[in-house]
C-alpha positions in Angstrom: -10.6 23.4 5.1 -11.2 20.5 3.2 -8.8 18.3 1.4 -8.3 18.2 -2.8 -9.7 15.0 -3.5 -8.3 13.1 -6.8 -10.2 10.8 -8.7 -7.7 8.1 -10.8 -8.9 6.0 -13.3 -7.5 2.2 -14.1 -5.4 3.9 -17.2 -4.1 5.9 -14.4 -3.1 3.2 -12.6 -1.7 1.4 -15.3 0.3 4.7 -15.4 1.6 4.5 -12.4 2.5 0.9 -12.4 4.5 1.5 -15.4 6.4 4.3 -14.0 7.4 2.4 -10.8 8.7 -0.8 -12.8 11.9 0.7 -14.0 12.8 1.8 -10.6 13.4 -1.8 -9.2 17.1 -1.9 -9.9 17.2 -5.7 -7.4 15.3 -8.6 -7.6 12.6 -9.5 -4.5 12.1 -12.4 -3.0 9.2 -12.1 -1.5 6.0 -9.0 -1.2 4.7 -8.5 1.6 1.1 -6.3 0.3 -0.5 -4.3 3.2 -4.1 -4.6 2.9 -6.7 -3.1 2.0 -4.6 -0.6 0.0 -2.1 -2.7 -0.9 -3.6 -5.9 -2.4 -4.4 -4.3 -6.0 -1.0 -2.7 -6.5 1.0 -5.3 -5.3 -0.7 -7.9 -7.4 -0.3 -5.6 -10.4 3.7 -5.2 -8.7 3.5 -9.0 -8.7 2.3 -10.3 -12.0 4.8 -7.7 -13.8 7.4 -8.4 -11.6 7.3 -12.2 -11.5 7.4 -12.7 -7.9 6.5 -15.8 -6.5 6.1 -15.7 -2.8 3.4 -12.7 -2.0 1.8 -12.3 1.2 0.0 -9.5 3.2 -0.1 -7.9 6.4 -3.1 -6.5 8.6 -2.4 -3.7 11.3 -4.4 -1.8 12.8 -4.4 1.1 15.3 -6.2 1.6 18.1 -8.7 4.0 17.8 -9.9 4.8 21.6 -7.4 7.6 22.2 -8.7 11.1 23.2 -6.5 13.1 20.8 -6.4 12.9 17.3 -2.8 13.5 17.2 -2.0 10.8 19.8 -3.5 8.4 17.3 -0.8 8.6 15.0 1.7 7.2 17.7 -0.5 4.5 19.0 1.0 1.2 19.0 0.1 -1.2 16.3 -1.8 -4.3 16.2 -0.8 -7.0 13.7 -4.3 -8.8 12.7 -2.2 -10.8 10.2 2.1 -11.5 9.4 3.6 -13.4 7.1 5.6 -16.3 9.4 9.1 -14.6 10.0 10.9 -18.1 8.4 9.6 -17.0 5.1 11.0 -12.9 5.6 14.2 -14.0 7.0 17.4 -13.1 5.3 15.0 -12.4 1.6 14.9 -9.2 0.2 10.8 -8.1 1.2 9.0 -5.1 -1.1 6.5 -3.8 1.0 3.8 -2.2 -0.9 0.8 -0.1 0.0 -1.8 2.2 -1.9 -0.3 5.6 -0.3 1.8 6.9 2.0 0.2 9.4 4.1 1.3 9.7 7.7 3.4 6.6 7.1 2.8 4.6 10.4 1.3 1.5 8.9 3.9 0.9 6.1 6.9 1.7 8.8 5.1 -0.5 11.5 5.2 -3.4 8.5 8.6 -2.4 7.7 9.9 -2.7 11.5 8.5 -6.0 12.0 10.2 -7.1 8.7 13.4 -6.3 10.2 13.1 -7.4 13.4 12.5 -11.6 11.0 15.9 -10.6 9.4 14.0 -9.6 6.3 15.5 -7.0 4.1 12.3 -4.8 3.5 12.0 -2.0 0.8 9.3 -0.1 0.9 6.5 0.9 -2.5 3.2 3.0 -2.9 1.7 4.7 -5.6 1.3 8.0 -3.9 3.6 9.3 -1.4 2.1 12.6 0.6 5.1 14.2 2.3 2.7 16.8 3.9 1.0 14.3 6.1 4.2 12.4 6.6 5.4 11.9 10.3 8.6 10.4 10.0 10.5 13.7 9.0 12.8 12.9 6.2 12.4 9.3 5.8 10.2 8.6 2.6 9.4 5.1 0.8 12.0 3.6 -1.2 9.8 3.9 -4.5 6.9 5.8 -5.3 5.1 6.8 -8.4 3.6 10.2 -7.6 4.0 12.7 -5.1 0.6 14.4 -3.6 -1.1 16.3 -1.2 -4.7 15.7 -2.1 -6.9 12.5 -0.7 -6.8 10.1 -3.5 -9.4 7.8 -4.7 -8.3 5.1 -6.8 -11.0 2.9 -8.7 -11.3 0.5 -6.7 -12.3 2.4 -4.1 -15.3 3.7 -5.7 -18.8 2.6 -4.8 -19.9 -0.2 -6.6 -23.5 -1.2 -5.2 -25.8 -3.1 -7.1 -27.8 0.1 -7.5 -24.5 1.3 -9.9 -24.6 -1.9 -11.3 -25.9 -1.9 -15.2 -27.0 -5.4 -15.7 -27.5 -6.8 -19.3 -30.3 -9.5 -19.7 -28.8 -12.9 -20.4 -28.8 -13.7 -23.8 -28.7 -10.0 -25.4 -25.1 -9.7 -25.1 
């Protein structure tokens, strides 16, 4: 069976962005954006929210494991951390694109803890059907889904989708 798939446009974003500003009821000292997903929200989170101090974070998971299921327990590799000095003892929003199974935001969140960081976790869509953490769910979200979303930045932009206007005639 395949899985709804949900086109969002940048109004929808915008949307989203809106909806999750009014749910910050404490002030952040730092964001820590998970890339790839996380680097457009949380510079959208960023700008509206006026924080200073934004960083990201790079895991990945190993993917040589014979069953699919084992992959969503593997271990995680950081690729790139913030420097626990700057996490410690500062209120950390983690953000991310979505919230699927939940491993790679939860790995981030861990290893905020474990600096003395006081991390709070953000995404845009949280899918509570693919989550693997039971009850636990992120601290703010905009939406709640169960269909693979596509956001815009995502989509294809070769230069064969590229409309190009001459110079001088625009």
């Amino acid at each position: 069976m395949q899985m709804r798939q949900e086109l969002l446009t940048w109004d929808d974003v915008d949307r989203l962005i809106d909806y999750l500003i009014p749910q910050f009821e404490i002030e952040f000292e730092a964001m820590v954006m998970i890339t790839h997903g996380g680097i457009i929200p949380g510079g959208l989170l960023a700008e509206a929210m006026h924080i200073t101090y934004v960083l990201t974070a790079a895991v990945d998971f190993p993917a040589e494991i014979e069953r699919e299921r084992s992959k969503l327990f593997a271990w995680p590799k950081f690729i790139q951390f913030p420097d626990e000095s700057i996490l410690k003892d500062k209120r950390i929003l983690i953000v991310d694109d979505v919230w699927g199974s939940g491993r790679t935001i939860t790995a981030v969140k861990n290893r905020v803890s474990a600096t003395g960081g006081v991390p709070y976790t953000c995404v845009l869509h949280f899918n509570p059907y693919r989550n693997i953490f039971g009850t636990v769910r992120p601290d703010y979200f905009a939406a709640t889904t169960n269909a693979h979303i596509v956001y815009p930045w995502e989509i294809d932009r070769g230069t064969d989708r590229i409309y190009r206007t001459p110079l001088g005639s625009g």
